[in-house]
GUGU-487699 format. One record per residue (C-alpha): residue number from 1; x, y, z; residue in one letter. Coordinates in pm, 1 decimal, decimal comma, padded with zeros to 6 digits, always signed. Example, Ala and Ser with C-alpha at 12.3 -4.5 7.8 and 13.67 -1.06 7.14 Angstrom:
# GUGU-487699
[rec 1 [+01230,0 -00450,0 +00780,0] A]
[rec 2 [+01367,0 -00106,0 +00714,0] S]
# end
This chain:
# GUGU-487699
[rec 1 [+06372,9 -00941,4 +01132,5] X]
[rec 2 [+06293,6 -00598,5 +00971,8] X]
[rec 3 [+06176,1 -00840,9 +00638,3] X]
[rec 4 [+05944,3 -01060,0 +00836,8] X]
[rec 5 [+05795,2 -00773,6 +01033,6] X]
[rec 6 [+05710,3 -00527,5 +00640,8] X]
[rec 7 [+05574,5 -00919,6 +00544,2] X]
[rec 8 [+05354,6 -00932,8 +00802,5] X]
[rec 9 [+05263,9 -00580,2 +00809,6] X]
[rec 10 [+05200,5 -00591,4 +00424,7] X]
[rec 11 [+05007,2 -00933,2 +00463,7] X]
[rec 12 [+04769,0 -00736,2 +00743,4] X]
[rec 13 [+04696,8 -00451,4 +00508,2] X]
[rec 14 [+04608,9 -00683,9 +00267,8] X]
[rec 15 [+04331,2 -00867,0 +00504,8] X]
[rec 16 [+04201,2 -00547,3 +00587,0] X]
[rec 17 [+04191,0 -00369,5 +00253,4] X]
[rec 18 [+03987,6 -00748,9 +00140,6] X]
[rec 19 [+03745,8 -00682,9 +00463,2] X]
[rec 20 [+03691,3 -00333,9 +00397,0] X]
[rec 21 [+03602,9 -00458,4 +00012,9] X]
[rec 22 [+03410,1 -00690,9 +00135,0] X]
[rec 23 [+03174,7 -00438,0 +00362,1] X]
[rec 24 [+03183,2 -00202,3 +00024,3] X]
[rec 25 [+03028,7 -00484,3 -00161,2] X]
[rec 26 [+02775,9 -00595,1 +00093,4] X]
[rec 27 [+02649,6 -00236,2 +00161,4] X]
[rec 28 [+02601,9 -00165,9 -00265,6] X]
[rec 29 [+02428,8 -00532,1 -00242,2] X]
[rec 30 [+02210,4 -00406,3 +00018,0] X]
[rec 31 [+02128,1 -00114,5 -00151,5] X]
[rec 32 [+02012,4 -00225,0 -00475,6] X]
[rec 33 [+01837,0 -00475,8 -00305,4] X]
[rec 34 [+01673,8 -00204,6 -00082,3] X]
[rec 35 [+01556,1 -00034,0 -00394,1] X]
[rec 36 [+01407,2 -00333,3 -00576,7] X]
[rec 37 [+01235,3 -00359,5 -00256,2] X]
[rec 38 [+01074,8 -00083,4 -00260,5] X]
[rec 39 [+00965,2 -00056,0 -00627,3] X]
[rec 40 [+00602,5 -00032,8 -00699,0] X]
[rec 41 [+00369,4 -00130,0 -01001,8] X]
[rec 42 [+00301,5 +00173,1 -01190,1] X]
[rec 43 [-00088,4 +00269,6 -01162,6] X]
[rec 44 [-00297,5 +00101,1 -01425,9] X]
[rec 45 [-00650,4 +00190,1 -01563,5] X]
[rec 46 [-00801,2 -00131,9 -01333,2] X]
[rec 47 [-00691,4 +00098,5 -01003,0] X]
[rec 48 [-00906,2 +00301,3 -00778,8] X]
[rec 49 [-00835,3 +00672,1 -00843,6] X]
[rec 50 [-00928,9 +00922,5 -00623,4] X]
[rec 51 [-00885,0 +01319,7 -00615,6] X]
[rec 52 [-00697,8 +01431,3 -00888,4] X]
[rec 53 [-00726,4 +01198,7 -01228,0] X]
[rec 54 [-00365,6 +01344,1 -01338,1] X]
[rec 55 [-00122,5 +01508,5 -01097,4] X]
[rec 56 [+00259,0 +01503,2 -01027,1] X]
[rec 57 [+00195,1 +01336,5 -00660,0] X]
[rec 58 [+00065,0 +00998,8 -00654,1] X]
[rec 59 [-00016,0 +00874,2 -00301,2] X]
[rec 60 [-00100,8 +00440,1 -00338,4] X]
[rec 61 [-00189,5 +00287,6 -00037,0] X]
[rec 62 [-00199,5 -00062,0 +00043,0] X]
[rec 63 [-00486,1 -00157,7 +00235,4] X]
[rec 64 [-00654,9 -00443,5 +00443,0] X]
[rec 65 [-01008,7 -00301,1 +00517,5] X]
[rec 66 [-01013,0 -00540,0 +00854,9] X]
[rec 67 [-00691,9 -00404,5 +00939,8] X]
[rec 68 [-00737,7 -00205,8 +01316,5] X]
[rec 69 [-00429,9 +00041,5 +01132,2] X]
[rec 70 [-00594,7 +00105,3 +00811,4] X]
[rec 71 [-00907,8 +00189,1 +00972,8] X]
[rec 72 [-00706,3 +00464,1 +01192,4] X]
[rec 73 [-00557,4 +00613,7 +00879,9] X]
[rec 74 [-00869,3 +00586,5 +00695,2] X]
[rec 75 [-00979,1 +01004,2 +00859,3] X]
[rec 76 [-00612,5 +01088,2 +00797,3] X]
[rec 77 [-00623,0 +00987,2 +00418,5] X]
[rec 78 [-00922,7 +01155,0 +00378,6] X]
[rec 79 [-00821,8 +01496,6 +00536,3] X]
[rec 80 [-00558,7 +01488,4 +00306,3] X]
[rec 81 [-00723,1 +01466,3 +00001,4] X]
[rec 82 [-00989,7 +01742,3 +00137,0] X]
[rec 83 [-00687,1 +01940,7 +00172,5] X]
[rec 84 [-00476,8 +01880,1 -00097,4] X]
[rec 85 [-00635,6 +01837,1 -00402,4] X]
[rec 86 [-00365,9 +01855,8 -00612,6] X]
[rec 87 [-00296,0 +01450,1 -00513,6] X]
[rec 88 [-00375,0 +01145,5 -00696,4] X]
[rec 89 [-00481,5 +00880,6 -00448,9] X]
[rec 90 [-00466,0 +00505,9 -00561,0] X]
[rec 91 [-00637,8 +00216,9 -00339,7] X]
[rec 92 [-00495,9 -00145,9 -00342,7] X]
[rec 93 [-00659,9 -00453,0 -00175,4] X]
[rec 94 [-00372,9 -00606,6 +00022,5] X]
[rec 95 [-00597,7 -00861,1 +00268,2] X]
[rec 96 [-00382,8 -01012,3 +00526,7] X]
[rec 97 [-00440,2 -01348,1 +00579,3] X]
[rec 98 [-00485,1 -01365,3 +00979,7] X]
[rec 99 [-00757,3 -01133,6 +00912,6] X]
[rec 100 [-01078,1 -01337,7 +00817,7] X]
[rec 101 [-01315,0 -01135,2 +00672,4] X]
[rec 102 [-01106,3 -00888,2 +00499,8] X]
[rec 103 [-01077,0 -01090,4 +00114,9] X]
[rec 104 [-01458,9 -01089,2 +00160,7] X]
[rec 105 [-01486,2 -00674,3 +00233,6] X]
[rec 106 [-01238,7 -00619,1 -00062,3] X]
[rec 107 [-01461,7 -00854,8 -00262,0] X]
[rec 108 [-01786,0 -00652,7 -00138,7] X]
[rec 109 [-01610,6 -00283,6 -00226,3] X]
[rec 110 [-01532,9 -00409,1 -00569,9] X]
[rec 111 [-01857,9 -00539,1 -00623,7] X]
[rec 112 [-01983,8 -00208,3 -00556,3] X]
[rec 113 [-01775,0 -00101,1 -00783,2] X]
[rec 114 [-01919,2 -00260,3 -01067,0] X]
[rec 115 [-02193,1 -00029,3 -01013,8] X]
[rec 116 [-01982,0 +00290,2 -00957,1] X]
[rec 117 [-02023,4 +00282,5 -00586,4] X]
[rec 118 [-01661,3 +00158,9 -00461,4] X]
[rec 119 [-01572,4 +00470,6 -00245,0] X]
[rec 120 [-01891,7 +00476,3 -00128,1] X]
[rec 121 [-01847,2 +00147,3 -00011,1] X]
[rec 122 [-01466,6 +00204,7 +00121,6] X]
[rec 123 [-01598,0 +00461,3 +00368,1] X]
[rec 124 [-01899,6 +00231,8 +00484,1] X]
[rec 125 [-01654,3 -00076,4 +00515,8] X]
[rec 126 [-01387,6 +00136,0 +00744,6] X]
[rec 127 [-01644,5 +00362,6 +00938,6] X]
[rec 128 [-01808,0 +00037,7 +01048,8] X]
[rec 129 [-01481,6 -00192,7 +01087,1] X]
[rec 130 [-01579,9 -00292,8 +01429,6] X]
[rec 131 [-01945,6 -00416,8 +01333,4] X]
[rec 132 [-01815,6 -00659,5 +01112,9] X]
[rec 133 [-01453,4 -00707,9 +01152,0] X]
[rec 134 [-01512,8 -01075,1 +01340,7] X]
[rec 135 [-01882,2 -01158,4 +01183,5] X]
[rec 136 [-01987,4 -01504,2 +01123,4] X]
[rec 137 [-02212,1 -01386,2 +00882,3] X]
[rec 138 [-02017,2 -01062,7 +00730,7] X]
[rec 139 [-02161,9 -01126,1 +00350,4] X]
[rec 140 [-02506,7 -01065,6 +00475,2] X]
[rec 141 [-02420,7 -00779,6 +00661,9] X]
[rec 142 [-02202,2 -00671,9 +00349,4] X]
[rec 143 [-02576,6 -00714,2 +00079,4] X]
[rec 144 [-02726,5 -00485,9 +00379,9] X]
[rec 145 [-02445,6 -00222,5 +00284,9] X]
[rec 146 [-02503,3 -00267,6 -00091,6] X]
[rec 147 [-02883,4 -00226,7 -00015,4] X]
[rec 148 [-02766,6 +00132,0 +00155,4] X]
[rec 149 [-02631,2 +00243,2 -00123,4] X]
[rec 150 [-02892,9 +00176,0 -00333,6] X]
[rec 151 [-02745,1 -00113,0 -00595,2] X]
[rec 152 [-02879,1 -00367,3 -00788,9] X]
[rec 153 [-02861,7 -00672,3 -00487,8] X]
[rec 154 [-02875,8 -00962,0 -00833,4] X]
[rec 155 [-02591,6 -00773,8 -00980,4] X]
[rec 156 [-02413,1 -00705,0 -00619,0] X]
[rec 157 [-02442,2 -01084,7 -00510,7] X]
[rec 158 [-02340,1 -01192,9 -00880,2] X]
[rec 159 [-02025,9 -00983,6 -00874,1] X]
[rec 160 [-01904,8 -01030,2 -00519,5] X]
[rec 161 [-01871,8 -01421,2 -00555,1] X]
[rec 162 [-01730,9 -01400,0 -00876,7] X]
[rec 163 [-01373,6 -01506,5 -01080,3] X]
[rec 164 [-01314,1 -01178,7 -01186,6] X]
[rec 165 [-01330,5 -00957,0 -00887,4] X]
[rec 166 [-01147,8 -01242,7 -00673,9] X]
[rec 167 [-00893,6 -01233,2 -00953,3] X]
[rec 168 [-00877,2 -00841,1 -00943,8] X]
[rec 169 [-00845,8 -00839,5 -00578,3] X]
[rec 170 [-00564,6 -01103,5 -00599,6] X]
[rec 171 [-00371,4 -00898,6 -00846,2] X]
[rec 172 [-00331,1 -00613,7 -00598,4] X]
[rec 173 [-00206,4 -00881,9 -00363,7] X]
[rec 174 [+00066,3 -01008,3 -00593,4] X]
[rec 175 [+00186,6 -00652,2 -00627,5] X]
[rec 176 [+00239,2 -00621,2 -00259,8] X]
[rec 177 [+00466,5 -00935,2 -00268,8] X]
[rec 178 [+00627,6 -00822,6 -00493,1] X]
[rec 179 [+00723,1 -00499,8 -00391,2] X]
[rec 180 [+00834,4 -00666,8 -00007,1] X]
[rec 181 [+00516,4 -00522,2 +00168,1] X]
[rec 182 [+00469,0 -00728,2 +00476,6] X]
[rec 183 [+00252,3 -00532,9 +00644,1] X]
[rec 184 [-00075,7 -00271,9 +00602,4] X]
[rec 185 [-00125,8 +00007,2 +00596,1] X]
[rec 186 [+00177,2 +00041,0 +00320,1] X]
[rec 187 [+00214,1 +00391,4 +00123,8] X]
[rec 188 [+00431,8 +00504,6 -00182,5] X]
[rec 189 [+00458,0 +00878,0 -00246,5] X]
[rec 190 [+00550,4 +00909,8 -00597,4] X]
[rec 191 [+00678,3 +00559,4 -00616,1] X]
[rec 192 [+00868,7 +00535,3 -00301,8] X]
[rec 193 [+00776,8 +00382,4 +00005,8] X]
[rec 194 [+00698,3 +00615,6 +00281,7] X]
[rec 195 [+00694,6 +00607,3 +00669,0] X]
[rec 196 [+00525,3 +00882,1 +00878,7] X]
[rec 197 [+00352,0 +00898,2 +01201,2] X]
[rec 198 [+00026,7 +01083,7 +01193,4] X]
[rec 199 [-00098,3 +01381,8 +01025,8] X]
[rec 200 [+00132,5 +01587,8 +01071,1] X]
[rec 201 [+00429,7 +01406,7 +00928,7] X]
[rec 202 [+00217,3 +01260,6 +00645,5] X]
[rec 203 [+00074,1 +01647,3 +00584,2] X]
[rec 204 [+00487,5 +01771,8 +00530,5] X]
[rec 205 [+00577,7 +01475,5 +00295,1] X]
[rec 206 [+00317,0 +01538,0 +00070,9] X]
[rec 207 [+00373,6 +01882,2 +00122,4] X]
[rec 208 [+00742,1 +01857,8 -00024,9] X]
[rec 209 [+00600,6 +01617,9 -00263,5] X]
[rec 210 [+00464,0 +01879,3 -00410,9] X]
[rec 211 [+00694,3 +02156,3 -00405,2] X]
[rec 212 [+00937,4 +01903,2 -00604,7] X]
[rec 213 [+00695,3 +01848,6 -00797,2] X]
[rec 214 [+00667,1 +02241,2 -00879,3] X]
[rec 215 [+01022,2 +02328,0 -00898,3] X]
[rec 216 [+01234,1 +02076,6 -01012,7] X]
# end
């Protein structure tokens, strides 16, 4: 009796140690996982740079300019850059594809671009989300934009239908895949993803970004 019972005691730890070895494996599984996830491309010299050309915080931000979100955070970026110069700020075209006119505003901020006029174009394209966020006829309102800002329309209209910017644009996109973004706006702080609510929060993590970055 005593024989069965240390048998079927023994055979019990057994299942359990193989269960709890199991859950060990699963969670380290998850975890590398978890970090490929959240991996992101190192910045290039094809990226939009913004504030500081070489600093120990790097702040990329996935963005969809139709994006209701984006165009929220849009102020909040901005305040932190006015206040924190110190930060590197890198802007990636990630256009969602329920939104219908956003490929076309990415396409219309690089073509500015071509002409040195991409932020320029960035702010217009957010501070004016709701005038063309659902157009019909968003590339005309887009060459009204570029004639704002003063480019060469020939050169505006060339570059914003063609290969190159469409495949630049794409290029961001495939980075976003691949790093598991799902949704906009996304943001890495010194190549990790990052969730905040508001100012505030955002304001402290870059904050401590920085103080890391100042006494390691």
């Amino acid at each position: 009796m005593n024989t069965k019972r240390i048998l079927s005691w023994g055979g019990f730890v057994i299942v359990v140690g193989l269960i709890v070895w199991g859950l060990i494996v699963a969670a380290n599984k998850a975890e590398r996982e978890g970090n490929a996830v959240a991996s992101v491309d190192e910045v290039t010299s094809s990226d939009w740079v913004k504030g500081a050309t070489s600093s120990a915080v790097t702040l990329i931000e996935y963005s969809d300019f139709q994006c209701p979100a984006c165009g929220s955070y849009f102020p909040v970026v901005e305040r932190l850059l006015l206040e924190n110069p110190q930060v590197r700020f890198v802007y990636r075209h990630f256009p969602l594809q329920q939104h219908v006119n956003a490929f076309a505003a990415s396409q219309a901020s690089e073509a500015a671009g071509e002409q040195g006029k991409f932020w320029e174009m960035h702010e217009t394209l957010f501070t004016n989300q709701t005038a063309w966020e659902i157009s019909k006829t968003v590339k005309t309102i887009f060459e009204g934009y570029a004639q704002d800002l003063g480019l060469d329309m020939d050169k505006f209209k060339n570059d914003y239908s063609s290969k190159e910017i469409s495949d630049k644009i794409n290029t961001d996109l495939k980075s976003g895949l691949k790093a598991g973004i799902n949704s906009t706006p996304t943001f890495y702080l010194n190549g990790k993803k990052i969730q905040q609510n508001g100012y505030e929060e955002f304001k402290k993590l870059i904050s401590d970004a920085s103080a890391t970055s100042t006494n390691p």
